[in-house]
PAZAPA-4460 file (N, C-alpha, C; in steps of 0.05 Angstrom, whole numbers, plus 32768, in hexadecimal, padded with zeros to 4 digits):
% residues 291
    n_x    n_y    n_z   ca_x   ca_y   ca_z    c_x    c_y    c_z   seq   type   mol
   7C5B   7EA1   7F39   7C6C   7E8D   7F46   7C64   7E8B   7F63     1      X     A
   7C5C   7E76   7F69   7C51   7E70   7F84   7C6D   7E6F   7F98     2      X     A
   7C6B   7E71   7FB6   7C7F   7E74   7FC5   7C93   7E5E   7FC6     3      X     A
   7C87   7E4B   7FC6   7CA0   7E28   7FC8   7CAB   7E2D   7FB1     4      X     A
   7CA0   7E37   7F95   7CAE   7E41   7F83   7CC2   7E52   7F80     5      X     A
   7CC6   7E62   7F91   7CD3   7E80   7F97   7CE8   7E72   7FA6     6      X     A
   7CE2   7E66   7FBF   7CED   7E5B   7FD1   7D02   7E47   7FBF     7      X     A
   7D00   7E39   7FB9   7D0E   7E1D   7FA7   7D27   7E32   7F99     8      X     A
   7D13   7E44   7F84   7D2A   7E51   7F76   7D46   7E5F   7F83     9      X     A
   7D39   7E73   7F9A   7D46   7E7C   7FAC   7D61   7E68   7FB3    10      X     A
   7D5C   7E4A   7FB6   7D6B   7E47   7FC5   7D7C   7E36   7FB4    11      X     A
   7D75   7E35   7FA1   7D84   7E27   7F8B   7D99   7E41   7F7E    12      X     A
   7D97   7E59   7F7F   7DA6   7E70   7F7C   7DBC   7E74   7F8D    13      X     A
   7DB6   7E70   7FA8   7DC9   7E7C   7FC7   7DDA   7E59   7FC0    14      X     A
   7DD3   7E40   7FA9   7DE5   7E2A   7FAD   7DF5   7E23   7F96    15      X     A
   7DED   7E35   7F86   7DF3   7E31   7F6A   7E1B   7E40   7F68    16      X     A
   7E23   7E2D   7F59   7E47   7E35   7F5A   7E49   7E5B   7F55    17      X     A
   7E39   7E62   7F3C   7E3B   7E7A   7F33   7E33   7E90   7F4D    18      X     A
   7E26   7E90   7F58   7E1A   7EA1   7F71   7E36   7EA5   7F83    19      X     A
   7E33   7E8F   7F8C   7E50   7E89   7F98   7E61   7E94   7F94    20      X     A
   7E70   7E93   7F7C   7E85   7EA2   7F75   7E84   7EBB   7F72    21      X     A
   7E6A   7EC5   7F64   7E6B   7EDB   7F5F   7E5F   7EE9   7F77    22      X     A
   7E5E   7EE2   7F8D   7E5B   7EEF   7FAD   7E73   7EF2   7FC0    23      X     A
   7E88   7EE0   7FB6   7E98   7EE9   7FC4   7EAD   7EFC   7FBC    24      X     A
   7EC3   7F05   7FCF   7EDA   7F0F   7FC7   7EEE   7EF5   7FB4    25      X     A
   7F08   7F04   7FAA   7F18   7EFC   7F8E   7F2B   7F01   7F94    26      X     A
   7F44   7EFD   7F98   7F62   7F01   7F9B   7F72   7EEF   7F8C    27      X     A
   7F7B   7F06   7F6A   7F85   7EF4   7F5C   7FA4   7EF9   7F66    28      X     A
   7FB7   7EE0   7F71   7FD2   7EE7   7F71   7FE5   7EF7   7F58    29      X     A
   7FF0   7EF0   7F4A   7FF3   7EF5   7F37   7FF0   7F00   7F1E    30      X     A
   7FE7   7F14   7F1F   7FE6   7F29   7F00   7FF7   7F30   7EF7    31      X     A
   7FFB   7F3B   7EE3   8016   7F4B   7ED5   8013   7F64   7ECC    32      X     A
   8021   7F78   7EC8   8021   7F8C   7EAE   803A   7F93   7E9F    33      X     A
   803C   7F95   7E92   8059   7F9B   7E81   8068   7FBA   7E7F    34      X     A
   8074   7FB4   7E96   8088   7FCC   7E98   809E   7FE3   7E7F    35      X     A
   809A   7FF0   7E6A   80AE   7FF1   7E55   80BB   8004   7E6A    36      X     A
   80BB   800D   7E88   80C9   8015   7E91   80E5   8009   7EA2    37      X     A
   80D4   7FF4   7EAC   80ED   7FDF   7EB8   80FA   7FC8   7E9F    38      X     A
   80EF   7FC7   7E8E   80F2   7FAB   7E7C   80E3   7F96   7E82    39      X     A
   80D0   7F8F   7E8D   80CF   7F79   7E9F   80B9   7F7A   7EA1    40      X     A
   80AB   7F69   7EA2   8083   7F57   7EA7   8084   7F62   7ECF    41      X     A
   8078   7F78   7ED7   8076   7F71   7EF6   8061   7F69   7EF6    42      X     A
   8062   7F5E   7F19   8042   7F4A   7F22   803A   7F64   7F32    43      X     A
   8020   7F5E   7F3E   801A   7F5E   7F50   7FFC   7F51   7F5A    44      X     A
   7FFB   7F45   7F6F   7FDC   7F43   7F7C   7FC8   7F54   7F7B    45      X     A
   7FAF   7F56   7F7A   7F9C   7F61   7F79   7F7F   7F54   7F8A    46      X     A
   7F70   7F64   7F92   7F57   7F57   7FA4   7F45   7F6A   7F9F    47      X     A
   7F2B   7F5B   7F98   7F11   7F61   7F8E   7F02   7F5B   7FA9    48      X     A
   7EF1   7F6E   7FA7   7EDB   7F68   7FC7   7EC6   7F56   7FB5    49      X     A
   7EB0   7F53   7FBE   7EA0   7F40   7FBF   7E93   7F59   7FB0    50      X     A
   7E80   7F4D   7F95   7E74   7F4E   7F87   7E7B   7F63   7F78    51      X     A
   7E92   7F6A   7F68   7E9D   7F72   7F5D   7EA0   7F64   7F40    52      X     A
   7E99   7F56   7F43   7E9D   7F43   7F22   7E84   7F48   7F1C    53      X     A
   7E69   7F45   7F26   7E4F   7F4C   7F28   7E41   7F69   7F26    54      X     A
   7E56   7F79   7F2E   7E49   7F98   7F2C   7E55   7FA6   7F1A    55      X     A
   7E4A   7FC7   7F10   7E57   7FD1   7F03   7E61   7FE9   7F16    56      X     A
   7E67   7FF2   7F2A   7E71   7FFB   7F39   7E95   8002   7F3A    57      X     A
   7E98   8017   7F41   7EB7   801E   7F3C   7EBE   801A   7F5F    58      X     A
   7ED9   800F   7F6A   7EDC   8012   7F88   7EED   8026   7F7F    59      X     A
   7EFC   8029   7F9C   7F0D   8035   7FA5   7F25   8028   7FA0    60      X     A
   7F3E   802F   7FAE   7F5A   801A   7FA8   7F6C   8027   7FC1    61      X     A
   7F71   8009   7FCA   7F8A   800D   7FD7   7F9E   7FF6   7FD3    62      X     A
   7FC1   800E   7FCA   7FD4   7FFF   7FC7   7FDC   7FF6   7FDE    63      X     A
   7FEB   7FDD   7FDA   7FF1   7FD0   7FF8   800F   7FBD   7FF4    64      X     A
   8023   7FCF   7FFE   803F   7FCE   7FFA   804B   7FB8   800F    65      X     A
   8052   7FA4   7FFD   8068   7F94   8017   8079   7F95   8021    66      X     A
   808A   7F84   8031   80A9   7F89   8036   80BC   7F7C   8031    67      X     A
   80CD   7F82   8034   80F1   7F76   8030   80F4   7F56   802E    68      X     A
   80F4   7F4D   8024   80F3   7F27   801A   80D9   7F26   800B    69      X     A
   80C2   7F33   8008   80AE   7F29   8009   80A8   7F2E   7FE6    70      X     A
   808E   7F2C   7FE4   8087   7F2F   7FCA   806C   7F39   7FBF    71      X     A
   806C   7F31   7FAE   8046   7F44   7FB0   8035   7F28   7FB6    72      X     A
   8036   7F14   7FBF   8024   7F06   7FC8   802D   7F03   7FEA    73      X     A
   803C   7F0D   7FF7   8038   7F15   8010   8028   7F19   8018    74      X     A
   8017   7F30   8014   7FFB   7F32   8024   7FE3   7F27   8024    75      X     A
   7FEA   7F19   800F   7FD6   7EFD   8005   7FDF   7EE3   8014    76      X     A
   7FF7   7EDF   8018   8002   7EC5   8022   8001   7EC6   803A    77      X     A
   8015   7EE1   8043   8017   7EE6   8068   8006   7EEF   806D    78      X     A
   7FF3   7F06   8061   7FE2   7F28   806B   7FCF   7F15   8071    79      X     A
   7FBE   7EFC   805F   7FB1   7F01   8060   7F9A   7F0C   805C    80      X     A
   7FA1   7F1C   8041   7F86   7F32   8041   7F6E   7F35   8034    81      X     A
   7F71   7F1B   802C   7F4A   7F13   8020   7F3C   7F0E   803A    82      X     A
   7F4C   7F01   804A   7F3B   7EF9   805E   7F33   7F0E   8071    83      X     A
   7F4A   7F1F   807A   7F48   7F39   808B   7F2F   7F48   807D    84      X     A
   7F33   7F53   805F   7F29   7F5F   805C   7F0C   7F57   8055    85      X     A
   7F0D   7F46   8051   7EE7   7F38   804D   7EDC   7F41   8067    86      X     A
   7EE8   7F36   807C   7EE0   7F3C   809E   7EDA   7F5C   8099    87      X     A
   7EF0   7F65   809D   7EF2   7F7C   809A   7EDA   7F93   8094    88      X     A
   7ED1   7F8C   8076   7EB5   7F91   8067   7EA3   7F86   8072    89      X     A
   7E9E   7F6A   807D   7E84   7F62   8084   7E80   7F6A   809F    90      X     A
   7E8D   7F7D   80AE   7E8F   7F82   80C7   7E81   7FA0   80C0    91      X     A
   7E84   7FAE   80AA   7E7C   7FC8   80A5   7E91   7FE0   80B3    92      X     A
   7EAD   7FDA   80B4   7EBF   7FE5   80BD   7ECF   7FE6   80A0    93      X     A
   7ECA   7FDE   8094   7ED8   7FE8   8079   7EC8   7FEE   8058    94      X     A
   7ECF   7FFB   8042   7EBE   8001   8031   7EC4   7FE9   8021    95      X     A
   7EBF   7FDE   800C   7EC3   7FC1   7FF7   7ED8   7FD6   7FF1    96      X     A
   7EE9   7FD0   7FE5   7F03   7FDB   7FD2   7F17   7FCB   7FC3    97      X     A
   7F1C   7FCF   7FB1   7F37   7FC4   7FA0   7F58   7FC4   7FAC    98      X     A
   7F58   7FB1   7FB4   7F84   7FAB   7FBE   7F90   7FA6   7FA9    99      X     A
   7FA7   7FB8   7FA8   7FBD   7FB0   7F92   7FD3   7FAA   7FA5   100      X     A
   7FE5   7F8E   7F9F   7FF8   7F90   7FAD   8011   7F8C   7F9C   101      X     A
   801D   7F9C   7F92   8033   7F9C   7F7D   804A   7F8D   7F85   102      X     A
   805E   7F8A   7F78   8072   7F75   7F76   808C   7F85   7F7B   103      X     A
   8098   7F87   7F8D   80B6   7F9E   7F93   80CE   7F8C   7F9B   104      X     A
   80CA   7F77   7F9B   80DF   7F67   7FA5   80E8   7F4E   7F8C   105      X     A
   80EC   7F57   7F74   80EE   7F50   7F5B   8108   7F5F   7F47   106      X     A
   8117   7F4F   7F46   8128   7F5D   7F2F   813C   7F70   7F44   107      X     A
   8132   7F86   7F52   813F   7F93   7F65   812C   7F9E   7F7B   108      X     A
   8135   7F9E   7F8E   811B   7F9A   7FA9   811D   7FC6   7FAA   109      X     A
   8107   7FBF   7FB5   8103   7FE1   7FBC   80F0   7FEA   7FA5   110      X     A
   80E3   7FFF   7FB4   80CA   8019   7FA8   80D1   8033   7F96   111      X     A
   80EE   8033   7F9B   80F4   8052   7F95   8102   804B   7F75   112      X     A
   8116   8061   7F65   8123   805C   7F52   8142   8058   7F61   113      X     A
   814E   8045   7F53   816C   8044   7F57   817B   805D   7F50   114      X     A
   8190   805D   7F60   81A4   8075   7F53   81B1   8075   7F40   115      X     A
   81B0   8057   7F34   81C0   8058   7F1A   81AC   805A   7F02   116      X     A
   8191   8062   7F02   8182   8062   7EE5   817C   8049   7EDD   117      X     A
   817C   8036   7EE6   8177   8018   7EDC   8160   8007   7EE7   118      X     A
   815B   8015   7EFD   813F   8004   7F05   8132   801A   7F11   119      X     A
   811B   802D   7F08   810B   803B   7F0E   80F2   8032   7F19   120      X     A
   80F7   8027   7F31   80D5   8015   7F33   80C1   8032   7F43   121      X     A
   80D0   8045   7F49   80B8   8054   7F51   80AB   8063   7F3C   122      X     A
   80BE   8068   7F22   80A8   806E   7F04   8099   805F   7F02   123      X     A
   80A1   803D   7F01   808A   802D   7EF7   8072   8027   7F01   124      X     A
   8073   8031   7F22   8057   802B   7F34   804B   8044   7F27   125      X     A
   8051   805D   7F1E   803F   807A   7F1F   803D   8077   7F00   126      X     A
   804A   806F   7EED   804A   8075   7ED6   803B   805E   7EC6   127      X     A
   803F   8047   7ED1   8031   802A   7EBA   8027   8021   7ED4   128      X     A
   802B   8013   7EEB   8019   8003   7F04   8001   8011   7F00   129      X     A
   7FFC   8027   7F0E   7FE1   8032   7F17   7FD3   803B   7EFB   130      X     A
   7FDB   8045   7EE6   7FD3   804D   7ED3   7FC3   8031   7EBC   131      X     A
   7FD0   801B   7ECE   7FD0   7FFB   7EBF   7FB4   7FFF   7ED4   132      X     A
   7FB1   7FF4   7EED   7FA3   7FF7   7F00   7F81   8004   7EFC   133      X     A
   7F88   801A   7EF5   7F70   802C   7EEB   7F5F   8025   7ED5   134      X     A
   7F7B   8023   7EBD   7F62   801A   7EAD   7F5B   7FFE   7EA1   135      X     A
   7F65   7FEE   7EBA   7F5D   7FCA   7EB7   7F50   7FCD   7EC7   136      X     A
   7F40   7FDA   7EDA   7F32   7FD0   7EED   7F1F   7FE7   7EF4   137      X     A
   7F03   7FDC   7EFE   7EEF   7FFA   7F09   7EF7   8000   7F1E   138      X     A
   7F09   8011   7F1D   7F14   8022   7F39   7F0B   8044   7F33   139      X     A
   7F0F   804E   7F4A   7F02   8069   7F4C   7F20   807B   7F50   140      X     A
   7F20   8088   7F35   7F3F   8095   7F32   7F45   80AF   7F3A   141      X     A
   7F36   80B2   7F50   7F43   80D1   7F5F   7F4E   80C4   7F81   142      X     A
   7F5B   80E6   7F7F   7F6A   80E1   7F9B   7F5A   80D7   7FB2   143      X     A
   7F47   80E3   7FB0   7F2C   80DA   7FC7   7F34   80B9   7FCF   144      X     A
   7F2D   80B2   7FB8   7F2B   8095   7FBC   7F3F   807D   7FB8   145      X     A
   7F5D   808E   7FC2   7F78   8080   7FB5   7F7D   807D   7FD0   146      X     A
   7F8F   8069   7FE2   7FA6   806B   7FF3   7FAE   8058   7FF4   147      X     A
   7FC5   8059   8006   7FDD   8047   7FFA   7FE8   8044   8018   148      X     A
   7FF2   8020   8029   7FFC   8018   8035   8017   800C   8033   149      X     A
   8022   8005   804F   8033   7FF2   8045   8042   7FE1   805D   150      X     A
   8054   7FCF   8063   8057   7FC7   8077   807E   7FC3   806E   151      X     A
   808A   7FD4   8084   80A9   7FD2   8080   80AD   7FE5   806F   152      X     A
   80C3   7FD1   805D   80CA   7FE1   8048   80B0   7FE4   8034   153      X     A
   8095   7FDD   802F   8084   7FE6   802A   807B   8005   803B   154      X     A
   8080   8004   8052   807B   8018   8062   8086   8037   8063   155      X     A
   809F   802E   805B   80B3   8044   8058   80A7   8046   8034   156      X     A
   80A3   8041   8022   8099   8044   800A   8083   804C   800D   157      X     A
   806D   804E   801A   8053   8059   8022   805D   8076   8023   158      X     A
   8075   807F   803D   807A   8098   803E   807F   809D   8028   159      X     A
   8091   8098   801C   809E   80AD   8001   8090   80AD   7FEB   160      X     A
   8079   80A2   7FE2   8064   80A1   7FD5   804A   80B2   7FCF   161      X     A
   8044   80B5   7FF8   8036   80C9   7FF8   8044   80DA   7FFD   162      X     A
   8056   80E4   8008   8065   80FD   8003   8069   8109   7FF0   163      X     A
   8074   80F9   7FDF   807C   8102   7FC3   805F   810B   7FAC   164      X     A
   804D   80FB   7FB6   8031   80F5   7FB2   801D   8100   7FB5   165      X     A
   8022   8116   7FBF   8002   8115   7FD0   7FE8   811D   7FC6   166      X     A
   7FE9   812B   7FB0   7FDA   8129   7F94   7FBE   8112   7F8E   167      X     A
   7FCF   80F9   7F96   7FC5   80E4   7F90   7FBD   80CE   7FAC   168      X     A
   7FC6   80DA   7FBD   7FBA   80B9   7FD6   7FA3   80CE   7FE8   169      X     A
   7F9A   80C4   7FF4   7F84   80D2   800A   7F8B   80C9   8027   170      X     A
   7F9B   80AE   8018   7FA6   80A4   803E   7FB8   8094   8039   171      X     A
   7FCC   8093   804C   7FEB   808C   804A   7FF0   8078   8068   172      X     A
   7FEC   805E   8069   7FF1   8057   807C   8012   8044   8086   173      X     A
   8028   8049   8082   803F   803F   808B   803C   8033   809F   174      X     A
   8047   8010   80A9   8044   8005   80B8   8060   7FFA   80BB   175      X     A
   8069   7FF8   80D8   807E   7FF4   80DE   8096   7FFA   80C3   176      X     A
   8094   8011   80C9   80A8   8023   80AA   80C3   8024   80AD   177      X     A
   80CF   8017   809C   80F5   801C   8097   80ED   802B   8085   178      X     A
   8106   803C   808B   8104   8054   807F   812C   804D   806A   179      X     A
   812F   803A   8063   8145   8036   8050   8162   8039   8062   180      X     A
   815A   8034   8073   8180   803A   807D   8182   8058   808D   181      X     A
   8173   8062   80A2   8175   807F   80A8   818B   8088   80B5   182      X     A
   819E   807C   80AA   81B8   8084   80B0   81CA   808B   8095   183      X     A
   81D3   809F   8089   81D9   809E   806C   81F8   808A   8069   184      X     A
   820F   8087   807C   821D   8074   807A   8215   805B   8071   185      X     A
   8203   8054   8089   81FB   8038   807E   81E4   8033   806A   186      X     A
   81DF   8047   8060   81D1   8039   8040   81E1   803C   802B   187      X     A
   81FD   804F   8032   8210   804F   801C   8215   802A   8014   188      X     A
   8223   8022   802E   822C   800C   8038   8211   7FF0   802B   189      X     A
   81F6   7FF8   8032   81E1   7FF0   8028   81E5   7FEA   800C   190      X     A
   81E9   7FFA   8000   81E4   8002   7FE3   81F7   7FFF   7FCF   191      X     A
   8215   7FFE   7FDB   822D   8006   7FD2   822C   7FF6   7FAE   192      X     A
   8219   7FE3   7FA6   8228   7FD6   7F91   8212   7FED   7F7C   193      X     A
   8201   7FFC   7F82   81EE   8009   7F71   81F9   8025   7F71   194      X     A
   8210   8032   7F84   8220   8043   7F8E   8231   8044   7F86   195      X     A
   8240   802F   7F73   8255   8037   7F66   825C   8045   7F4B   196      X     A
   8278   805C   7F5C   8279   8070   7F3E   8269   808A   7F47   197      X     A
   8256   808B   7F5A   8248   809D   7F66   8252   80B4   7F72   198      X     A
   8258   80D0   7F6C   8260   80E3   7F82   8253   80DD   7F9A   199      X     A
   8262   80EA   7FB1   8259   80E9   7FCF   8235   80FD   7FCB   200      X     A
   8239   8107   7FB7   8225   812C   7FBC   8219   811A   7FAF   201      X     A
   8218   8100   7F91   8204   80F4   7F8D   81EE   80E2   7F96   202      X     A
   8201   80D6   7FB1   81F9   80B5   7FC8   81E6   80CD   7FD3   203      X     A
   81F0   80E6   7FE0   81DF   80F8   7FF5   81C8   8103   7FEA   204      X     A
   81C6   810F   7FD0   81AC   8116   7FC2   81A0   80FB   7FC1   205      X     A
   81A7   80DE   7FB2   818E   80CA   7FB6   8188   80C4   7FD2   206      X     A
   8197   80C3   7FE3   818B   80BC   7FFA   8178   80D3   8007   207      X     A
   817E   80EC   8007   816B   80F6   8013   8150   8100   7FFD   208      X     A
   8154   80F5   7FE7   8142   80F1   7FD9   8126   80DA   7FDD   209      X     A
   8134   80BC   7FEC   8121   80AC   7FED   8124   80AB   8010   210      X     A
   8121   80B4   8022   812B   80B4   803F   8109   80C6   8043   211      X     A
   80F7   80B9   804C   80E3   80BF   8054   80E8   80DA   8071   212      X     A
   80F8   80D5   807C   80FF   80E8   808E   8105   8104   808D   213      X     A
   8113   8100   806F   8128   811A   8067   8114   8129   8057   214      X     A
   80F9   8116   8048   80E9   811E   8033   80C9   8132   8054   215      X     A
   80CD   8126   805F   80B9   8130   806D   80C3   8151   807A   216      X     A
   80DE   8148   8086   80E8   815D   8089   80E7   817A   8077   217      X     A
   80E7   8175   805C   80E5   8182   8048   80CB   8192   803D   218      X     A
   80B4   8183   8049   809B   818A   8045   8091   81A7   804D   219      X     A
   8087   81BC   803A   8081   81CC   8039   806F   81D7   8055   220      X     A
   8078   81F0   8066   806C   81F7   807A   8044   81F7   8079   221      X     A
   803F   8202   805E   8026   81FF   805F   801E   81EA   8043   222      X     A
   800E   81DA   8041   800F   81C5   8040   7FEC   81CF   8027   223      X     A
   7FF2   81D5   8015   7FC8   81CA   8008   7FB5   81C0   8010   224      X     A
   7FA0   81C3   8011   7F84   81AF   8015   7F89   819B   8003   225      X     A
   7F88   8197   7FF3   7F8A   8189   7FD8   7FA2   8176   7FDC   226      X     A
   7FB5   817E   7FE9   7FCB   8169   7FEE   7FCE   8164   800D   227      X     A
   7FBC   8163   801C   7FC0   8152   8038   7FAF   8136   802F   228      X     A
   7FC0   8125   8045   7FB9   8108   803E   7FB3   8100   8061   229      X     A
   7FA5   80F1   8062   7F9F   80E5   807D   7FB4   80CB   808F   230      X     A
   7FC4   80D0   8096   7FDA   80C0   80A6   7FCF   80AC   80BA   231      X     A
   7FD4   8093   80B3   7FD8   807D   80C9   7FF8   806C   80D1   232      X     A
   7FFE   8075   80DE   801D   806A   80E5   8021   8052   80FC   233      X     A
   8020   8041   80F8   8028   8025   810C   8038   8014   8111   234      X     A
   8047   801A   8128   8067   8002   812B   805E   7FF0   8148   235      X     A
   8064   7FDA   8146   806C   7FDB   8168   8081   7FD6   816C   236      X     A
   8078   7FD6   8191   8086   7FDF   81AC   809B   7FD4   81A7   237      X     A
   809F   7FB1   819F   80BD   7F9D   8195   80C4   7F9A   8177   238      X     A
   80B9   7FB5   8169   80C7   7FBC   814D   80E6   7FC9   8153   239      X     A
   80F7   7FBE   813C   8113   7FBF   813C   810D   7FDD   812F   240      X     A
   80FE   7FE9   8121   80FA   7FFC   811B   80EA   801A   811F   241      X     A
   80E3   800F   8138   80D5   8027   8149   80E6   803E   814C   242      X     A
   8106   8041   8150   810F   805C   8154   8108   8071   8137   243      X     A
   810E   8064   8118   80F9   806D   810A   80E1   8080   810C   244      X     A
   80D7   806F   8113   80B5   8075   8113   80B2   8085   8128   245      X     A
   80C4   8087   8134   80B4   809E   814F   80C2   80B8   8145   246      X     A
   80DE   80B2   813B   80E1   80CA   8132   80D5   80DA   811B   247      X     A
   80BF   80CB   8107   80AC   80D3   80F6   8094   80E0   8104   248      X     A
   8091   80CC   811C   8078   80DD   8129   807E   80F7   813D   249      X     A
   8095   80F4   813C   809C   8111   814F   80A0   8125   813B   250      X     A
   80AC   8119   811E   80B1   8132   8116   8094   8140   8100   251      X     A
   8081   812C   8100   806E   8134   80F3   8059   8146   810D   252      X     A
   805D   8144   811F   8051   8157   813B   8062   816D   8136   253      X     A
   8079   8172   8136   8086   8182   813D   8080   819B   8114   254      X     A
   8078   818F   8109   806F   819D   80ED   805D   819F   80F3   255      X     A
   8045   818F   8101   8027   8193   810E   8018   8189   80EE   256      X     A
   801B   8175   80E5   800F   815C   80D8   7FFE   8155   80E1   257      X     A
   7FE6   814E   80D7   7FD2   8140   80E8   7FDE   811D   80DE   258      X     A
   7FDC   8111   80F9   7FD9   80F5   80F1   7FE1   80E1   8108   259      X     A
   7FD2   80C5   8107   7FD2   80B3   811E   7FE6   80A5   8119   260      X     A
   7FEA   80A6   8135   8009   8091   813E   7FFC   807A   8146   261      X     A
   8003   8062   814A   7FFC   804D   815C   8018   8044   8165   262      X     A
   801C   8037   8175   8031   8025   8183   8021   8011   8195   263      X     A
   8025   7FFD   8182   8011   7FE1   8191   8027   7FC5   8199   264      X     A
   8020   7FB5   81A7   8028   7FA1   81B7   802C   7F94   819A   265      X     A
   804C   7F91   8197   8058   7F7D   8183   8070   7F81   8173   266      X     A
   807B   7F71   815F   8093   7F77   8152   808C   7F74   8136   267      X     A
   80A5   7F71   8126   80A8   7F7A   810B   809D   7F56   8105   268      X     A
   8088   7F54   8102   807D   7F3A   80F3   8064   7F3F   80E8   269      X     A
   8055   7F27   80DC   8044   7F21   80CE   8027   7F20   80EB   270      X     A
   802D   7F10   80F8   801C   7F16   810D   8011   7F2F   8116   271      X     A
   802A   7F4D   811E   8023   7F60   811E   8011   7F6D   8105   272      X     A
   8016   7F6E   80F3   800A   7F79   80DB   7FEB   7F70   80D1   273      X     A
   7FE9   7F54   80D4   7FD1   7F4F   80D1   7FBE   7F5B   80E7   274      X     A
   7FC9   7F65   80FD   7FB1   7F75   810C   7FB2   7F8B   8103   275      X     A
   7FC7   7F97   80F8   7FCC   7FB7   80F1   7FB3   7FB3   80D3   276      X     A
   7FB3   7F9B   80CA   7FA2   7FA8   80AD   7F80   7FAB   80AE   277      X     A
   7F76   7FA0   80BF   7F5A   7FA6   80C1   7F54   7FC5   80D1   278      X     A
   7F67   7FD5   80D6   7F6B   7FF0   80EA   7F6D   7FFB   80CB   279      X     A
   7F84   7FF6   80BE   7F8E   8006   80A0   7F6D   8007   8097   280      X     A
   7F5C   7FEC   808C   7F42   7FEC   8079   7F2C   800B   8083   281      X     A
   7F34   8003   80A2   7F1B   8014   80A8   7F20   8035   80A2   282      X     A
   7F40   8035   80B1   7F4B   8051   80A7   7F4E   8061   808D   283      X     A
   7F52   804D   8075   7F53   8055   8060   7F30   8057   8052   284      X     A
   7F1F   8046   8060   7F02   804B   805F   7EF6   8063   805C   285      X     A
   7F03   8072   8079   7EF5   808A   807E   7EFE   809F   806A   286      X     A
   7F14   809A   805B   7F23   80AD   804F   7F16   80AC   8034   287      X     A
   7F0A   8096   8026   7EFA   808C   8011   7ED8   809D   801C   288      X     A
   7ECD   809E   802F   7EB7   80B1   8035   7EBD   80C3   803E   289      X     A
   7ED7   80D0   8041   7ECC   80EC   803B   7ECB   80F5   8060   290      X     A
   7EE2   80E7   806E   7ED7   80E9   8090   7EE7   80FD   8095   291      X     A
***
C-alpha cells in the first residue's frame, strides 16, 4: 500500500462515526440493579473513560456519593464529571477509571440503614451495588484500586463507609461533609417519624452508630497496614458546615491519622465542588499507583 493510500485510509478512520465513539469517554445516566434488599430497582450513573468499550483492560473504580436533594445524576448534571474528568485524564493528572454514582435520594434519602429495619440502603451498596458493579463491568476488585468520594451528605457517607470499611477503599475523600445532625437532640427532632416507639438507649446507639465523629473517635489506637486508607478532606472558608470538618481534622491530628485537610475560598455549592473534583481524580490516582 503506497502512502496516499495509507494516508486516505488513515483519515477516513480518525472520521468514521465508529472511531469516534469508540475514542471517547461514555456516561450512561441511568442504570439499574435490583435490590431483593430494599424491594426496589435502584439507579445509578456510571462513567467509562475513553476506550473502554475498545479494550480488554480492567480499571480501577471510584464511588462518587451525592448530596441532600440530589440524585445519582447530580454529578453528571451539576459535577459535571465527564467533562472534568476527560480534562482531568488528558492532562495526565489522573489514571482512566470507572465512576459509579449511586442513587441515595430515592424512596428514603441517606447512606446508612434506618433504625426501624425497613430501608437498609447501606446493606444494599456493600451487599448487591458493588458486588452488581464488579461483576457487570471490568473493574479491578481489590482494595488497591477501590475509593470512594462524596460531596455533603455524600461526604459524611464517605466517612462512615470508609470507617466502617477500610478493608475495601484505598482512599476516602469527604467533601464539604455533614456529618447527620452532630448534635444528638437535633437528629432525634431530624428523624423523629423513623424514631418512633424507639428507646432513648435505642435513638443513642443508631446515632452514634452512623455519626462519623463518634465512629472515628472509636477507631482503634493502632490501626493495620492493610486497613489505612489515604484521606482527602475539603470544606470551604463560607461552608455552613465547616465547624464539622475542623473538628474531624483536629480530631484525626490529635489520633495522629495521616491525612489532607484543605479549606479553600468558597461555600456549600456546585461551583465549589467542581474545583474540588479534578484535586479528588488526581488524589485518588496516586492511591491506584501505589504512591
Amino acid at each position: 500500500m503506497n502512502y496516499y493510500l495509507k494516508l486516505l485510509l488513515t483519515l477516513y478512520l480518525l472520521s468514521s462515526p465508529f472511531f469516534l465513539f469508540s475514542q471517547t469517554s461514555k456516561v450512561f445516566e441511568t442504570k439499574t440493579v435490583k435490590s431483593e434488599i430494599l424491594g426496589v430497582d435502584k439507579k445509578y450513573s456510571i462513567y467509562f473513560p475513553e476506550g473502554y468499550e475498545t479494550s480488554e483492560r480492567s480499571y480501577p473504580v471510584l464511588y462518587l456519593l451525592h448530596g441532600y436533594s440530589d440524585n445519582h445524576t447530580g454529578w453528571v448534571q451539576f459535577g459535571e464529571v465527564q467533562r472534568i474528568t476527560d480534562q482531568t485524564i488528558m492532562e495526565g493528572k489522573a489514571t482512566p477509571m470507572i465512576i459509579v454514582m449511586p442513587d441515595a435520594d430515592t424512596d428514603r434519602i441517606g447512606y446508612t440503614n434506618n433504625i426501624d429495619g425497613k430501608w437498609n440502603y447501606e446493606d444494599y451498596f456493600f451487599k448487591e451495588l458493588m458486588p452488581h458493579i464488579e461483576a457487570t463491568y471490568r473493574t479491578r476488585n481489590e482494595k488497591r484500586y477501590r475509593a470512594i468520594a462524596g460531596l455533603s451528605m455524600g461526604g459524611g457517607g464517605t466517612f462512615i463507609y470508609a470507617l466502617r470499611h477500610p478493608e475495601l477503599f484505598a482512599a476516602a475523600c469527604p467533601l464539604s461533609a455533614w456529618f447527620g445532625e452532630a448534635d444528638f437532640d437535633q437528629r432525634k427532632k431530624e428523624m423523629a417519624p423513623y424514631y418512633e416507639g424507639k428507646s432513648k438507649k435505642e435513638i443513642q446507639a443508631h446515632y452514634d452508630k452512623n455519626n462519623p465523629l463518634v465512629l472515628m473517635e472509636q477507631l482503634p489506637e493502632k490501626i493495620e497496614w492493610n486497613d489505612k486508607i489515604r484521606w482527602y478532606i475539603d470544606c470551604g472558608d463560607d461552608d455552613f458546615l465547616y465547624e464539622g470538618n475542623s473538628k474531624m481534622h483536629i480530631l484525626m491530628r490529635d489520633k495522629k491519622i495521616p491525612h489532607e485537610y484543605r479549606v479553600r475560598d468558597g461555600a456549600h455549592n456546585w461551583t465549589y465542588w467542581r474545583t474540588a473534583l479534578p484535586t479528588v481524580l488526581e488524589f485518588v490516582t496516586k492511591s491506584f499507583h501505589q504512591y
